[in-house]
C-alpha positions as CSV (number, residue, x, y, z in Angstrom):
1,X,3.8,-231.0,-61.9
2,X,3.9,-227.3,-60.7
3,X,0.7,-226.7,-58.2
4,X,-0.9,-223.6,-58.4
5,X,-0.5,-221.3,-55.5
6,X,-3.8,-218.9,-54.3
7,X,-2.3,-217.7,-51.5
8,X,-1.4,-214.2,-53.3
9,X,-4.7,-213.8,-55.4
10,X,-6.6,-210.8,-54.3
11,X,-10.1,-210.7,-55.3
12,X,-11.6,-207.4,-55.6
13,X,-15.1,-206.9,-54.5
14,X,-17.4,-206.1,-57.2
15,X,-18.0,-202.3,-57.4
16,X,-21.1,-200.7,-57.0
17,X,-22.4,-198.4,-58.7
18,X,-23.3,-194.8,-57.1
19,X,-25.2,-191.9,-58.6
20,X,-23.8,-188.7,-57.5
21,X,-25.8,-186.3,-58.5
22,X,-28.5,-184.6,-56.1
23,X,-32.1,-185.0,-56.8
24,X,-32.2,-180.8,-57.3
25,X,-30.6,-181.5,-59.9
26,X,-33.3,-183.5,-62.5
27,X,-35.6,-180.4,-61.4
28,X,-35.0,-178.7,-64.9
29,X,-35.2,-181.9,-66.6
30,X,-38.6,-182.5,-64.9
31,X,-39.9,-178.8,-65.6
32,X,-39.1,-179.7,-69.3
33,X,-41.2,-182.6,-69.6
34,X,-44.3,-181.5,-67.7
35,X,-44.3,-178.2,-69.3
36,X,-44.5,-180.0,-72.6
37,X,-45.9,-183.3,-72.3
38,X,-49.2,-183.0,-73.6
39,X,-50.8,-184.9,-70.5
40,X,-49.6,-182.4,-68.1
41,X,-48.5,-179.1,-69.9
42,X,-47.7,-177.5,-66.1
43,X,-46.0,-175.0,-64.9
44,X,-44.2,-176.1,-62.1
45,X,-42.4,-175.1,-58.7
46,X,-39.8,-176.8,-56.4
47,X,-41.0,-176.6,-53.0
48,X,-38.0,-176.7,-50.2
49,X,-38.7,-178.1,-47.4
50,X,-36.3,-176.8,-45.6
51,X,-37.9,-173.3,-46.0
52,X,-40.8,-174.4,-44.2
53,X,-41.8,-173.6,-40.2
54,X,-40.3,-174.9,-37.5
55,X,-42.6,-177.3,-35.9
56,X,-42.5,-180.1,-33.9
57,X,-40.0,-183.2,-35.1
58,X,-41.8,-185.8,-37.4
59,X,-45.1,-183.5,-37.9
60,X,-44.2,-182.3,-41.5
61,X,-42.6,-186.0,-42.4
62,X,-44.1,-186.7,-46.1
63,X,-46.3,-183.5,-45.9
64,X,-44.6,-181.3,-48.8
65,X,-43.8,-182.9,-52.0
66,X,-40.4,-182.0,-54.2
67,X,-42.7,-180.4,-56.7
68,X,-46.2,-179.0,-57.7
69,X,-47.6,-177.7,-60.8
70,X,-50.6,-176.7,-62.3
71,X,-52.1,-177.1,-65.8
72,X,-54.0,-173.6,-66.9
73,X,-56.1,-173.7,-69.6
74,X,-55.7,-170.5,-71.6
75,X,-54.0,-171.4,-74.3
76,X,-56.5,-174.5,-75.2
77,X,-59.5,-172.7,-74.8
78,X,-61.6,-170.1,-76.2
79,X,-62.7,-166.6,-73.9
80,X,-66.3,-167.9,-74.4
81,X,-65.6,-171.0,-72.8
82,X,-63.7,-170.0,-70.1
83,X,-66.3,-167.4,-69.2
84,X,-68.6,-170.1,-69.3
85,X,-66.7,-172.5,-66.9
86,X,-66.8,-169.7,-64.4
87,X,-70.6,-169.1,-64.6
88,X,-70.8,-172.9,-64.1
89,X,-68.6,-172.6,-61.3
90,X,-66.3,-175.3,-63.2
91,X,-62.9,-175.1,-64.2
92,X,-60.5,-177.4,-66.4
93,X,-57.7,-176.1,-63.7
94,X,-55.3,-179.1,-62.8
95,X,-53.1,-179.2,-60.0
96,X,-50.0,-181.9,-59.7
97,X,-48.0,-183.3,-56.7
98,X,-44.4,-184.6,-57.9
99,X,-42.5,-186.9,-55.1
100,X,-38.9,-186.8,-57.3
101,X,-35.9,-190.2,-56.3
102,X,-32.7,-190.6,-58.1
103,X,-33.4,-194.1,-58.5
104,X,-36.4,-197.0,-57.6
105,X,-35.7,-201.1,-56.5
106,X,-37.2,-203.2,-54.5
107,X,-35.4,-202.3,-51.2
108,X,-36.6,-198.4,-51.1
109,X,-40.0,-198.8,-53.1
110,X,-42.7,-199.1,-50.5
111,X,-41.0,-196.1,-48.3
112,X,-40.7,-194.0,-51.4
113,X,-44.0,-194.9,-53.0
114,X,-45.9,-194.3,-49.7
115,X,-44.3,-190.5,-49.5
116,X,-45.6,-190.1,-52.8
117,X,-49.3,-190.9,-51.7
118,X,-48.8,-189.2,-48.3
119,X,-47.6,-185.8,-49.9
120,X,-50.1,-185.8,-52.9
121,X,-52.7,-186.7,-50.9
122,X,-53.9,-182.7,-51.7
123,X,-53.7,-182.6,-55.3
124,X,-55.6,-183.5,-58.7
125,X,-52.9,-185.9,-59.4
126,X,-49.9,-187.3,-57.8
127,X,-47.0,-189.1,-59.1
128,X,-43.5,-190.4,-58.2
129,X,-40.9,-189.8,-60.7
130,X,-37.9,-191.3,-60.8
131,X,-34.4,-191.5,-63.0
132,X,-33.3,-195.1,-62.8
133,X,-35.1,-198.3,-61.9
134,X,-35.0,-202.1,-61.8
135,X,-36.9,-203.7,-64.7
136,X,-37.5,-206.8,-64.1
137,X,-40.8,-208.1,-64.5
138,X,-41.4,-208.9,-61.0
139,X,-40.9,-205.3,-60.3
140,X,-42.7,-204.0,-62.7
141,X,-45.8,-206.1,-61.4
142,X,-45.4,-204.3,-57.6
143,X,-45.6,-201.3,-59.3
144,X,-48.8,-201.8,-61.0
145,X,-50.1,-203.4,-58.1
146,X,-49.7,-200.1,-55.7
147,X,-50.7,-198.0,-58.6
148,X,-53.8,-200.0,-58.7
149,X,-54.4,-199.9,-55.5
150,X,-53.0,-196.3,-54.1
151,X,-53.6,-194.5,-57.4
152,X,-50.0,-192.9,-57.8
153,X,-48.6,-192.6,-61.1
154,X,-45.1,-193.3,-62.0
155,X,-42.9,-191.3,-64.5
156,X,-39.3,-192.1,-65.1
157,X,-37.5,-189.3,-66.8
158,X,-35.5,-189.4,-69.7
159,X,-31.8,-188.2,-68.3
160,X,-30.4,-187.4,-72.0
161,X,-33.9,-186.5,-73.5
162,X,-36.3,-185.1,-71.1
163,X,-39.4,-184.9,-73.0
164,X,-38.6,-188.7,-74.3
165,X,-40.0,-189.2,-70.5
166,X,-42.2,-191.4,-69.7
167,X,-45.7,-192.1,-67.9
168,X,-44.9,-195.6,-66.8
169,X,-48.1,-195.9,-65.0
170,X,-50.9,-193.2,-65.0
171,X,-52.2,-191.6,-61.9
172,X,-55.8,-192.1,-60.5
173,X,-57.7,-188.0,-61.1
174,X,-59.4,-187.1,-57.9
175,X,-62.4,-184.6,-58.6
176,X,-62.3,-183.1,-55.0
177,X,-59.0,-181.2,-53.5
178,X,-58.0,-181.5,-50.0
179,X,-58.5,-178.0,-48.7
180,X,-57.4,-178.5,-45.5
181,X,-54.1,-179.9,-46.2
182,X,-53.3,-177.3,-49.0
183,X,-54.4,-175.0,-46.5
184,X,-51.6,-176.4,-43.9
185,X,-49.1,-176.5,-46.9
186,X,-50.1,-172.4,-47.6
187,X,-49.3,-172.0,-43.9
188,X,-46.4,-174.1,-43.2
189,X,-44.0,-173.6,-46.6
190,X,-43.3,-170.1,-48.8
191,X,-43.1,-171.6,-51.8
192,X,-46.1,-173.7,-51.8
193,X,-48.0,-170.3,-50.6
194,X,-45.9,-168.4,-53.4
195,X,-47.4,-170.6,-55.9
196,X,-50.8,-170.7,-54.7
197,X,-50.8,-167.1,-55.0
198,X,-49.3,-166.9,-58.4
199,X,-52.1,-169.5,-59.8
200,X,-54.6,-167.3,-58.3
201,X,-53.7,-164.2,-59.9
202,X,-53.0,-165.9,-63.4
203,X,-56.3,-166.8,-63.3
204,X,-58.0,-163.7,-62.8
205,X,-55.7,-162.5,-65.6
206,X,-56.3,-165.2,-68.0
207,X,-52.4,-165.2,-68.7
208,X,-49.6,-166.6,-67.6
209,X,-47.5,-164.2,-65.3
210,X,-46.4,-166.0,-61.9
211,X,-42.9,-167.2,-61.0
212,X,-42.6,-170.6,-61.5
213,X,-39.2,-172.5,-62.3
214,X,-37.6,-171.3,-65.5
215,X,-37.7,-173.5,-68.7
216,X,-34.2,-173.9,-69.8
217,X,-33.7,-173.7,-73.6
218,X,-31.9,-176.3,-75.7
219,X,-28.7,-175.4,-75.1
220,X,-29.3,-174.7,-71.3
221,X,-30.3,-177.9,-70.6
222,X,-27.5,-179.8,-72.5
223,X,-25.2,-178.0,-70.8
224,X,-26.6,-179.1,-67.3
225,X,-27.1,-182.4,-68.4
226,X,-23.2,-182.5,-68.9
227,X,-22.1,-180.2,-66.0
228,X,-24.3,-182.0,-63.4
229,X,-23.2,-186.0,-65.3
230,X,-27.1,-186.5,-65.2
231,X,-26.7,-188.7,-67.9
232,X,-26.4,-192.9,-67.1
233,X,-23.9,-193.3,-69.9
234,X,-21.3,-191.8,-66.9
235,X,-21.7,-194.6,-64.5
Protein backbone atom coordinates (compact mmCIF):
# COMPACT_ATOMS: atom_id res chain seq x y z
CA UNK A 1 0.00 0.00 0.00
CA UNK A 2 1.25 3.44 -1.28
CA UNK A 3 1.67 5.94 1.98
CA UNK A 4 0.77 9.24 1.64
CA UNK A 5 3.62 11.77 1.56
CA UNK A 6 3.02 15.50 3.52
CA UNK A 7 6.16 16.58 3.11
CA UNK A 8 5.28 18.91 -0.06
CA UNK A 9 1.83 20.12 1.23
CA UNK A 10 1.90 23.80 1.72
CA UNK A 11 -0.87 25.16 3.82
CA UNK A 12 -1.73 28.63 3.20
CA UNK A 13 -2.62 30.79 6.08
CA UNK A 14 -6.10 31.89 6.14
CA UNK A 15 -6.41 35.45 4.64
CA UNK A 16 -7.70 38.29 6.35
CA UNK A 17 -9.70 40.50 5.45
CA UNK A 18 -8.65 44.39 5.14
CA UNK A 19 -10.83 47.36 4.44
CA UNK A 20 -9.02 49.86 2.47
CA UNK A 21 -10.82 52.59 2.31
CA UNK A 22 -10.09 55.77 4.61
CA UNK A 23 -12.54 56.74 7.15
CA UNK A 24 -12.94 60.36 5.02
CA UNK A 25 -14.33 58.49 2.93
CA UNK A 26 -17.98 57.34 4.64
CA UNK A 27 -18.18 61.26 5.38
CA UNK A 28 -20.72 61.75 2.49
CA UNK A 29 -22.43 58.68 3.27
CA UNK A 30 -22.78 59.98 6.92
CA UNK A 31 -23.97 63.62 5.79
CA UNK A 32 -26.68 61.68 3.85
CA UNK A 33 -28.11 59.96 6.63
CA UNK A 34 -28.13 62.61 9.32
CA UNK A 35 -29.33 65.14 7.02
CA UNK A 36 -32.35 62.95 6.36
CA UNK A 37 -32.97 60.68 9.22
CA UNK A 38 -35.77 62.10 10.84
CA UNK A 39 -34.07 61.77 14.38
CA UNK A 40 -31.28 64.00 13.42
CA UNK A 41 -32.12 66.03 10.20
CA UNK A 42 -28.41 67.89 10.69
CA UNK A 43 -26.43 69.66 8.86
CA UNK A 44 -23.07 68.56 9.40
CA UNK A 45 -19.23 69.40 9.20
CA UNK A 46 -15.98 67.35 9.13
CA UNK A 47 -13.63 68.78 11.57
CA UNK A 48 -9.70 68.02 10.74
CA UNK A 49 -7.75 67.63 13.25
CA UNK A 50 -4.94 68.18 11.74
CA UNK A 51 -6.03 71.90 11.04
CA UNK A 52 -6.00 72.51 14.62
CA UNK A 53 -3.11 74.55 16.90
CA UNK A 54 -0.06 73.32 17.61
CA UNK A 55 0.02 72.53 21.28
CA UNK A 56 1.63 70.51 23.50
CA UNK A 57 1.80 66.48 22.55
CA UNK A 58 -1.18 64.41 24.01
CA UNK A 59 -3.30 67.72 25.08
CA UNK A 60 -5.84 67.60 22.17
CA UNK A 61 -5.91 63.48 22.27
CA UNK A 62 -9.83 62.71 21.98
CA UNK A 63 -10.71 66.43 22.12
CA UNK A 64 -12.14 67.00 18.48
CA UNK A 65 -14.55 64.58 17.18
CA UNK A 66 -14.63 63.47 13.10
CA UNK A 67 -17.86 65.28 12.88
CA UNK A 68 -20.50 67.81 14.32
CA UNK A 69 -23.88 68.88 13.27
CA UNK A 70 -26.62 70.69 14.25
CA UNK A 71 -30.44 70.23 13.93
CA UNK A 72 -32.22 73.85 13.19
CA UNK A 73 -35.63 74.02 13.47
CA UNK A 74 -36.96 76.26 10.76
CA UNK A 75 -38.40 74.14 8.64
CA UNK A 76 -40.63 72.25 11.46
CA UNK A 77 -41.82 75.19 13.01
CA UNK A 78 -43.97 78.10 12.70
CA UNK A 79 -42.46 82.10 12.89
CA UNK A 80 -44.75 82.37 15.98
CA UNK A 81 -43.16 79.77 17.66
CA UNK A 82 -39.88 80.40 17.02
CA UNK A 83 -40.32 83.93 18.20
CA UNK A 84 -41.74 82.55 21.14
CA UNK A 85 -38.81 80.12 21.99
CA UNK A 86 -36.61 83.25 22.01
CA UNK A 87 -38.79 85.29 24.43
CA UNK A 88 -38.60 82.16 26.57
CA UNK A 89 -35.00 82.11 26.13
CA UNK A 90 -35.53 78.35 24.81
CA UNK A 91 -34.62 76.82 21.75
CA UNK A 92 -35.38 73.31 20.01
CA UNK A 93 -31.55 73.88 18.58
CA UNK A 94 -29.63 70.41 18.72
CA UNK A 95 -26.03 70.00 18.43
CA UNK A 96 -24.36 66.38 17.55
CA UNK A 97 -20.77 65.06 18.18
CA UNK A 98 -19.96 62.10 15.53
CA UNK A 99 -16.70 59.86 16.51
CA UNK A 100 -16.69 57.96 12.80
CA UNK A 101 -14.37 53.95 12.72
CA UNK A 102 -14.18 51.76 9.65
CA UNK A 103 -15.08 48.95 11.69
CA UNK A 104 -16.07 47.83 15.67
CA UNK A 105 -14.93 44.21 17.59
CA UNK A 106 -14.06 43.44 20.63
CA UNK A 107 -10.22 44.15 20.51
CA UNK A 108 -10.69 48.08 19.59
CA UNK A 109 -14.20 48.80 21.29
CA UNK A 110 -13.39 50.21 24.71
CA UNK A 111 -10.50 52.55 23.03
CA UNK A 112 -12.90 53.66 20.37
CA UNK A 113 -16.05 53.88 22.47
CA UNK A 114 -14.17 55.90 25.17
CA UNK A 115 -12.98 58.65 22.33
CA UNK A 116 -16.52 58.87 21.50
CA UNK A 117 -17.47 60.00 25.13
CA UNK A 118 -14.30 61.98 25.56
CA UNK A 119 -14.89 64.09 22.33
CA UNK A 120 -18.76 64.49 22.70
CA UNK A 121 -18.45 65.31 26.02
CA UNK A 122 -19.62 69.12 24.63
CA UNK A 123 -22.51 68.29 22.72
CA UNK A 124 -26.51 67.59 22.95
CA UNK A 125 -25.79 64.18 21.76
CA UNK A 126 -22.86 62.00 20.93
CA UNK A 127 -22.50 58.95 19.00
CA UNK A 128 -20.02 56.54 17.50
CA UNK A 129 -20.74 55.38 14.08
CA UNK A 130 -19.28 52.80 12.49
CA UNK A 131 -19.34 50.64 8.99
CA UNK A 132 -18.70 47.11 9.96
CA UNK A 133 -18.99 45.19 13.26
CA UNK A 134 -19.08 41.85 14.96
CA UNK A 135 -22.56 40.63 15.75
CA UNK A 136 -22.55 38.29 18.01
CA UNK A 137 -24.61 38.44 20.90
CA UNK A 138 -22.04 38.77 23.40
CA UNK A 139 -21.00 41.87 21.68
CA UNK A 140 -23.94 43.26 21.19
CA UNK A 141 -24.54 43.03 25.15
CA UNK A 142 -21.06 45.22 25.77
CA UNK A 143 -22.48 47.59 23.68
CA UNK A 144 -25.64 48.13 25.48
CA UNK A 145 -23.93 47.86 28.60
CA UNK A 146 -21.48 51.14 27.84
CA UNK A 147 -24.37 52.78 26.19
CA UNK A 148 -26.21 52.30 29.46
CA UNK A 149 -23.79 53.41 31.36
CA UNK A 150 -21.73 56.28 29.27
CA UNK A 151 -24.71 57.32 27.31
CA UNK A 152 -23.13 57.12 23.70
CA UNK A 153 -25.21 56.14 20.91
CA UNK A 154 -24.17 53.77 18.23
CA UNK A 155 -25.10 54.08 14.45
CA UNK A 156 -23.71 51.73 11.87
CA UNK A 157 -24.12 53.10 8.46
CA UNK A 158 -25.53 51.54 5.56
CA UNK A 159 -22.38 51.33 2.92
CA UNK A 160 -24.71 50.61 -0.20
CA UNK A 161 -27.85 52.57 1.23
CA UNK A 162 -26.99 55.35 3.43
CA UNK A 163 -30.23 56.36 4.79
CA UNK A 164 -31.08 52.44 5.34
CA UNK A 165 -28.59 53.38 8.48
CA UNK A 166 -29.16 52.57 11.53
CA UNK A 167 -29.46 53.86 15.32
CA UNK A 168 -28.24 50.65 16.91
CA UNK A 169 -28.38 52.15 20.19
CA UNK A 170 -29.73 55.70 21.00
CA UNK A 171 -27.73 58.31 22.79
CA UNK A 172 -28.50 59.70 26.31
CA UNK A 173 -29.78 64.00 25.48
CA UNK A 174 -27.89 66.22 27.85
CA UNK A 175 -29.97 69.54 28.52
CA UNK A 176 -26.78 71.62 29.49
CA UNK A 177 -23.70 72.20 26.84
CA UNK A 178 -20.24 72.31 27.93
CA UNK A 179 -19.23 75.82 27.29
CA UNK A 180 -15.97 75.59 28.20
CA UNK A 181 -14.88 72.83 26.15
CA UNK A 182 -16.72 74.18 22.89
CA UNK A 183 -15.06 77.23 23.84
CA UNK A 184 -11.49 75.42 23.65
CA UNK A 185 -12.71 73.60 20.44
CA UNK A 186 -13.68 77.42 18.91
CA UNK A 187 -10.07 78.29 19.91
CA UNK A 188 -8.09 75.38 19.04
CA UNK A 189 -9.71 74.04 15.50
CA UNK A 190 -11.04 76.38 12.19
CA UNK A 191 -13.52 74.28 11.36
CA UNK A 192 -15.22 73.68 14.54
CA UNK A 193 -15.03 77.80 14.91
CA UNK A 194 -16.25 77.99 11.15
CA UNK A 195 -19.27 76.10 12.06
CA UNK A 196 -20.04 77.66 15.22
CA UNK A 197 -20.16 80.80 13.43
CA UNK A 198 -22.22 79.64 10.56
CA UNK A 199 -24.97 78.19 13.20
CA UNK A 200 -24.98 81.53 14.70
CA UNK A 201 -25.75 83.53 11.81
CA UNK A 202 -28.36 80.92 10.46
CA UNK A 203 -30.06 81.52 13.33
CA UNK A 204 -30.41 85.12 13.35
CA UNK A 205 -31.55 84.59 9.81
CA UNK A 206 -33.96 81.92 10.35
CA UNK A 207 -32.59 80.14 7.13
CA UNK A 208 -30.19 78.01 6.20
CA UNK A 209 -27.09 79.70 4.65
CA UNK A 210 -23.64 78.38 6.29
CA UNK A 211 -21.13 76.09 4.69
CA UNK A 212 -21.48 72.79 5.87
CA UNK A 213 -20.49 69.53 3.90
CA UNK A 214 -22.33 69.21 0.61
CA UNK A 215 -25.26 66.64 0.19
CA UNK A 216 -24.36 64.55 -2.76
CA UNK A 217 -27.23 63.74 -5.07
CA UNK A 218 -28.25 60.20 -6.11
CA UNK A 219 -26.04 59.82 -8.63
CA UNK A 220 -23.09 61.44 -6.71
CA UNK A 221 -23.13 59.20 -4.15
CA UNK A 222 -23.39 55.97 -6.18
CA UNK A 223 -20.67 56.94 -7.93
CA UNK A 224 -18.42 57.37 -4.75
CA UNK A 225 -19.76 54.39 -3.24
CA UNK A 226 -18.17 52.54 -6.37
CA UNK A 227 -15.03 54.71 -6.89
CA UNK A 228 -14.00 54.63 -3.19
CA UNK A 229 -15.18 50.25 -2.97
CA UNK A 230 -17.18 51.50 0.19
CA UNK A 231 -19.41 48.79 -0.39
CA UNK A 232 -18.69 45.15 1.76
CA UNK A 233 -19.78 43.19 -1.21
CA UNK A 234 -15.82 43.98 -2.45
CA UNK A 235 -14.10 42.19 0.34
Amino acid sequence: MKRLSYTNIVIKPEKKETISFHERDLHPLVTRFINTNQHFKAWKKTIFHESSSNTKKGLNEWLHPDIIGVYLPFSDYEEVTLKLQKSLSLSAVKLFSFELKKELNFSNLRHYYFQAVSNSSWSHEGYLVISKMAEDPDFIDELRRLNNAFGIGIIKINTDSPEESEILFQSFVKSELDWSTINRLVEENPNFKQFMEDVEEDLQLRKIKGKYDKILSDEELDAHIKTKKLSFSHY
